[in-house]
N, C-alpha and C positions, 0 to 999 in steps of 0.2 A: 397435337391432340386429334384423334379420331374419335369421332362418336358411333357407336353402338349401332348399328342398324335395326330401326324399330318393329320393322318387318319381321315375324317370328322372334321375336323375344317375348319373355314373361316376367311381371311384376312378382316383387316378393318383399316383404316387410320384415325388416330387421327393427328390433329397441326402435320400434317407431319410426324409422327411416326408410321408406319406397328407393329400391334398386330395380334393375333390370338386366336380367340375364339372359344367354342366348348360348346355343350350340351352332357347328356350323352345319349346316343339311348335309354339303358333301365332305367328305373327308378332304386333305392335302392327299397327296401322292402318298407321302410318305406313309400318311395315318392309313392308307389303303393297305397300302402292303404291310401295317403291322409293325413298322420299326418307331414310330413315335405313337405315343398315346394320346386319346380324347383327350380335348382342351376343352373350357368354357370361358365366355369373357360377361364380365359384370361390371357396372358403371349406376354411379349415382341418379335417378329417377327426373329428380326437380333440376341439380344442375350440374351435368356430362363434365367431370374434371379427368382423373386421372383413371386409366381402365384396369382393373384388376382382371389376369388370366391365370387362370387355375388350371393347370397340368393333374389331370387323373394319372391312377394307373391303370386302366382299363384301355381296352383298344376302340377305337371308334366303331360305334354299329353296322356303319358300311362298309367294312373292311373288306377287300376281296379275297378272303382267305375262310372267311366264315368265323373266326378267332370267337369264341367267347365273352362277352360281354354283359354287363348289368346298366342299366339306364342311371342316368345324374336325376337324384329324386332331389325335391327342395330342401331336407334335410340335410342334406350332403353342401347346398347351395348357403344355407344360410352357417352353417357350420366353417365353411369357409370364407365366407365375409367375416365372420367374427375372429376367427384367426387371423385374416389379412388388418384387421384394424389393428387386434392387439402385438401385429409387427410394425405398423409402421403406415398401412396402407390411409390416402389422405385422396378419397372419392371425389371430394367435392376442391381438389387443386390441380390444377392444369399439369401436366408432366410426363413424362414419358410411362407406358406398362408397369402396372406393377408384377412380377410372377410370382405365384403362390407354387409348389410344389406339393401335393398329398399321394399319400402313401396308404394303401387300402383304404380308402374313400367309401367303399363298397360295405365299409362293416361300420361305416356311422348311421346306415338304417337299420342296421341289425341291433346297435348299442348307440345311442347318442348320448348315454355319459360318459361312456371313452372317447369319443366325437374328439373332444380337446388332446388328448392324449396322440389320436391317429392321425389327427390336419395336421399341417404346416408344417412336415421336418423340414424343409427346407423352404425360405421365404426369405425374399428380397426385391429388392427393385432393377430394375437393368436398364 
């Protein structure tokens, strides 16, 4: 288990539940040049068990290419906790990443009653 680094992370309240989320400041390599997309990772508040990473599809904001991007709003943040729970995902149990995959994430601020409809087509643990 790795925990979260609490340095630039941010609280957010789920059904009553303190989590903490975080971007990475620099891109990977990869997320640079635009072949992998923005990640986020999120982890239980009170007690760091298993880490939920959530794959956007948008490209990281530093990308060296200038690629088009929209920012991870909390909407988009707690939308995907709720999807990762209602797969499977178990915050507060030691174990390896859980991945979330979403798919236009960018239009849960625009619509958050499709929110459930556009998170999670793809979600599992690895």
């Amino acid at each position: 288990m790795v925990a979260l680094v609490k340095k630039g992370s941010r609280r957010f309240v789920v059904d009553g539940v303190t989590y903490r989320w975080r971007i990475r400041r620099k891109p990977t390599y990869c997320q640079a040049n635009g072949w992998t997309p923005l990640t986020f990772a999120v982890e239980d508040a009170a007690v760091p068990g298993t880490t939920l990473v959530v794959q956007t599809d948008r490209p990281h904001p530093e990308n060296w290419f200038g690629l088009p991007t929209k920012p991870v709003l909390p909407v988009d943040v707690g939308q995907a906790i709720r999807t990762a729970l209602a797969r499977g995902w178990t915050p507060r149990v030691s174990g390896s990443p859980f991945h979330l995959e979403v798919s236009s994430a960018s239009k849960t601020s625009e619509d958050p009653a499709r929110a459930s409809d556009i998170l999670g087509i793809v979600a599992g643990s690895a």
